[in-house]
N, C-alpha and C positions, 0 to 999 in steps of 0.2 A: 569468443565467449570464454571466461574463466572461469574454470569452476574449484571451489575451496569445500574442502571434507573438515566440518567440523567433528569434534569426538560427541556431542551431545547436544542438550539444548544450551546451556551455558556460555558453551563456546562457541557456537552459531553468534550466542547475543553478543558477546566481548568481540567477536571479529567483526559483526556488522557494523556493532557501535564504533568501532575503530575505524572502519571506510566513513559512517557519517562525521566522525569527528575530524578524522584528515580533510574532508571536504570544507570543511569550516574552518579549520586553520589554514589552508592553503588560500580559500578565497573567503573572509570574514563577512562578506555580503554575498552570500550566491541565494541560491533559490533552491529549498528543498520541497521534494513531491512525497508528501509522507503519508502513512496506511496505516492503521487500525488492526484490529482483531489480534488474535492471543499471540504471533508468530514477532510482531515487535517490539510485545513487549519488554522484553529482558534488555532488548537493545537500548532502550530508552533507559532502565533503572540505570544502565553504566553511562550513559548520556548524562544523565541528572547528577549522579556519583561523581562525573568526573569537571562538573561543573563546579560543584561544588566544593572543588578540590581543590578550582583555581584553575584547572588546564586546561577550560572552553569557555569561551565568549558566544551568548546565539543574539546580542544585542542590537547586531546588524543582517542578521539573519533574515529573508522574508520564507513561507512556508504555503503549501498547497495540499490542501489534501484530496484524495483520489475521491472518497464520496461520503455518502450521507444520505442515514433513512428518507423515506419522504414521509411526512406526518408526523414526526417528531421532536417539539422544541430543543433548543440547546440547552434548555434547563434538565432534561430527560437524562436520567441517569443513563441511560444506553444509547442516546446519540453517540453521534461519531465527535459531535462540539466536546461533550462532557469525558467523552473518552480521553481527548487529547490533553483536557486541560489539567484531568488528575494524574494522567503520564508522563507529560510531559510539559505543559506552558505554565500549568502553574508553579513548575517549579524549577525555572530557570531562567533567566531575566530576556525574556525574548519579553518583543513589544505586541501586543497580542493584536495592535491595528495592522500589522504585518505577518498575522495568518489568516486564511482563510481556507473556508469549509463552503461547499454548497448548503442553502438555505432549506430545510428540509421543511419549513411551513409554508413556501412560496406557493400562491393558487395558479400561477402560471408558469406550465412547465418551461414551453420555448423560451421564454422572455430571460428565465434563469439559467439556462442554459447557453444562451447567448453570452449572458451577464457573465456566467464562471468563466467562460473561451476566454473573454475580453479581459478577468483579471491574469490570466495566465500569460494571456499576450502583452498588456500593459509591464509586468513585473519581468519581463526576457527572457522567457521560456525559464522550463527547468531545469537546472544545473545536474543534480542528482536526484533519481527518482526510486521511488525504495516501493517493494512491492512484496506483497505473500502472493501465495496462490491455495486457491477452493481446492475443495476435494475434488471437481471435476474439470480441473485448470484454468477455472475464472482468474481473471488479473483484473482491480477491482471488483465493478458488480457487471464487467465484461461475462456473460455467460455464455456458453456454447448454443453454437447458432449456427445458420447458414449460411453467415457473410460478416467480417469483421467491422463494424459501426468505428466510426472515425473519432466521429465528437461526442463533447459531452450531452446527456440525456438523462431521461427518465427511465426505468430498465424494469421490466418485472423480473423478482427474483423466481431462480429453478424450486422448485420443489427440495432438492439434496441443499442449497443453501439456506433453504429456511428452517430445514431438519438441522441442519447445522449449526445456526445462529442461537437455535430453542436452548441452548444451555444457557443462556446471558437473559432470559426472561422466564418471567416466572408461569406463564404457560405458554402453547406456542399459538395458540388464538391470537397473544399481544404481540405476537413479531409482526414489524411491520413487511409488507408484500411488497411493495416496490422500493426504489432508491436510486438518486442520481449520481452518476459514476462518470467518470472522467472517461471518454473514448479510447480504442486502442489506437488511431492516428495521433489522439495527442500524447497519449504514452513516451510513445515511439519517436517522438519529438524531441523528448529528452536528450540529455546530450550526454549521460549515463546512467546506466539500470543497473539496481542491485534487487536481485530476488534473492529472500531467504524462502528456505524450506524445514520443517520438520517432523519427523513422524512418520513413522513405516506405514500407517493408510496415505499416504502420501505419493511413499516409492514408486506405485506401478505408474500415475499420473505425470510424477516428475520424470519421468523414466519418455514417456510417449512425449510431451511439451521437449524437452532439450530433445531427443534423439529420435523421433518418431517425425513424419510428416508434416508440414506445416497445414494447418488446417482450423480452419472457425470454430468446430468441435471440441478441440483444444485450444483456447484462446492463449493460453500462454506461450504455444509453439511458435507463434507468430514474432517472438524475441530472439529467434535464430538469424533473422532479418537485419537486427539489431546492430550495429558497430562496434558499440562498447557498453555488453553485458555483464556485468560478475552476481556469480550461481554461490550462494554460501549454504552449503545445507548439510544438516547431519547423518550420518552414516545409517541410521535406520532409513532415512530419508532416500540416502542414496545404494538401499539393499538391491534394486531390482536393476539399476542403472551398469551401463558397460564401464564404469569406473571403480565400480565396488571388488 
């Protein structure tokens, strides 16, 4: 595992976007496994910047992402569809029939679930797979539990994740309660992880996942397991950790 001390959140983004952009110039068609929520986003603004600069191609790019509400169209301003596409698809010449997202209006959980494994599998696994982690070391909507779930599912969200989520809707009545999320077997599949981190309520979480126990409790511990993880997180991030 490698781990990089960003000075803030800034530099967190410029270093991750830097491993996703080397992955794309080194192999112009890989497969990237990519996540939502506020922790990628910077990484993307330098993605798009640096597209449009001329010094990234995502034209042969194919794309995975980890999950998505259940219940809510992709038309939905807080889907996970709509999230990508105003961060990142819409604005950079990726073929948008070469991403995919779990269907968050499908009436049949298993059937979809089946469906995501097989485009994952279809597409040759993931090249690079880019991941945040929850306040209580969810990787996805992998929540802490008593046994680490392999495949993709349907997942009821914890309670701290949905206190969490409550800042992106306008009450938390409308946060949706479940989501389907990519398993931690297929995570782990990947053939490199990159977890970013930031945020001092963060530290003591990141602190127990990278150096603590490996345990269901903390689903992200379960990346110590890993071959080739790289830990990009910033220094609040990393206050509580034996690297600080």
């Amino acid at each position: 595992m490698r781990i990089y001390r960003a000075k803030d959140y800034a530099d967190l983004s410029r270093k991750t976007a830097q491993i996703i952009a080397a992955q794309i110039i080194m192999k112009p068609d890989c497969v990237l496994g990519l996540a939502t929520g506020s922790s990628p986003v910077g990484a993307y603004e330098n993605l798009v910047k640096w597209y449009e600069e001329g010094a990234l191609d995502f034209s042969a790019v194919t794309t995975v992402n980890l999950d998505e509400y259940r219940g809510l169209p992709r038309e939905n301003a807080q889907s996970y569809d709509y999230f990508m596409q105003e961060h990142l698809f819409g604005k950079v010449n990726i073929d948008r029939s070469r991403t995919f997202l779990p269907d968050g209006m499908t009436q049949d959980d298993e059937q979809e679930c089946r469906r995501y494994e097989e485009i994952i599998r279809s597409v040759g696994g993931v090249d690079l797979q880019l991941l945040g982690m929850g306040h209580n070391g969810h990787i996805g909507f992998n929540e802490p539990g008593s046994c680490f779930e392999k495949k993709t599912r349907c997942v009821d969200l914890a309670e701290s994740t949905i206190r969490a989520n409550r800042r992106f809707f306008a009450s938390e009545e409308e946060v949706p309660r479940q989501a389907y999320t990519v398993g931690i077997g297929t995570i782990l599949a990947a053939r490199r992880i990159l977890l970013i981190v930031s945020g001092k309520e963060k530290a003591g979480i990141l602190n127990q996942a990278l150096f603590g126990p490996i345990t269901p409790e903390v689903p992200a511990s379960i990346l110590q397991f890993h071959g080739d993880v790289t830990v990009v997180a910033d220094e609040a991030a990393l206050s509580c950790s034996e690297l600080k």
